[in-house]
N, C-alpha and C positions, 0 to 999 in steps of 0.2 A: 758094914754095908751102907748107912744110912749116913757115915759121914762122906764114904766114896760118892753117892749119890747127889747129896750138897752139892762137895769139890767137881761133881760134874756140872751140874747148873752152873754154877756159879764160872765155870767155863767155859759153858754154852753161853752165857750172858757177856762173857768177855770178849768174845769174838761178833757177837752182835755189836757192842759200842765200838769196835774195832771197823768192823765194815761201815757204821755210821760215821765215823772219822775218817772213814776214806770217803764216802760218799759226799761228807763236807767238803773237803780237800779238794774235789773234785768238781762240784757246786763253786767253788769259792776263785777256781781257775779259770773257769765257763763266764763268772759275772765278770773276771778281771779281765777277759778280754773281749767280750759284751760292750763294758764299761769305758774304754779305751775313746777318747772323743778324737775328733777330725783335726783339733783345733791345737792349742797348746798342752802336748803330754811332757808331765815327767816320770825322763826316762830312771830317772835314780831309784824313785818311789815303786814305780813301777817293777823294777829288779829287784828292789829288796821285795817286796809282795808274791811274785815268783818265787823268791828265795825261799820264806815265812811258807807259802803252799807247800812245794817243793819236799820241803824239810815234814813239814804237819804229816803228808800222805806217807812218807817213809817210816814217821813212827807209828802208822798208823798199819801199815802193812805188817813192821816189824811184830805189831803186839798182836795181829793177828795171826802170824806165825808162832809165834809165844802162845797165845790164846788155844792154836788146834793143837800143838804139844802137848799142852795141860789136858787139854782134852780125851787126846787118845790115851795119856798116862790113867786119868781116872777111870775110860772103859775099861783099861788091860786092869787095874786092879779091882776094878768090880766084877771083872768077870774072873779072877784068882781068888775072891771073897767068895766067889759064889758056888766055886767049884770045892772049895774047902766047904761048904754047908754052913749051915746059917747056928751060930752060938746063941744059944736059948738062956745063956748064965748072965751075956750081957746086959 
């Protein structure tokens, strides 16, 4: 029960850094085009930084998806732990 419990934090906290990574991603797209001047841009630099975003938010969603996985796996077996009764030998 107590390691289910961990594996669940520690899942809850993975999907917290996961939405802060999308949050970045998303911050980081907002300055890029903020940041865009009137005068001489390059466009090269500029598409690779799209690119580099682009890419950040995707594994950032991905691992949140991983993240709530893990997540609902450690409810379902904390609540299988729990229905079996709690081992007083452990």
């Amino acid at each position: 029960m107590l390691v289910s419990a961990i594996a669940n934090f520690q899942a809850i906290g993975a999907q917290h850094r996961a939405g802060m990574a999308m949050m970045n991603a998303s911050n980081n797209m907002m300055s890029g085009v903020r940041n865009i001047g009137a005068g001489e841009t390059n466009f090269n630099a500029l598409h690779q930084q799209d690119v580099k975003n682009d890419t950040d938010m995707a594994k950032a969603q991905f691992m949140y998806q991983v993240a709530s996985a893990w997540k609902k796996h450690t409810e379902a077996q904390m609540k299988k732990e729990l229905n079996k009764g709690l081992d007083y030998k452990a």
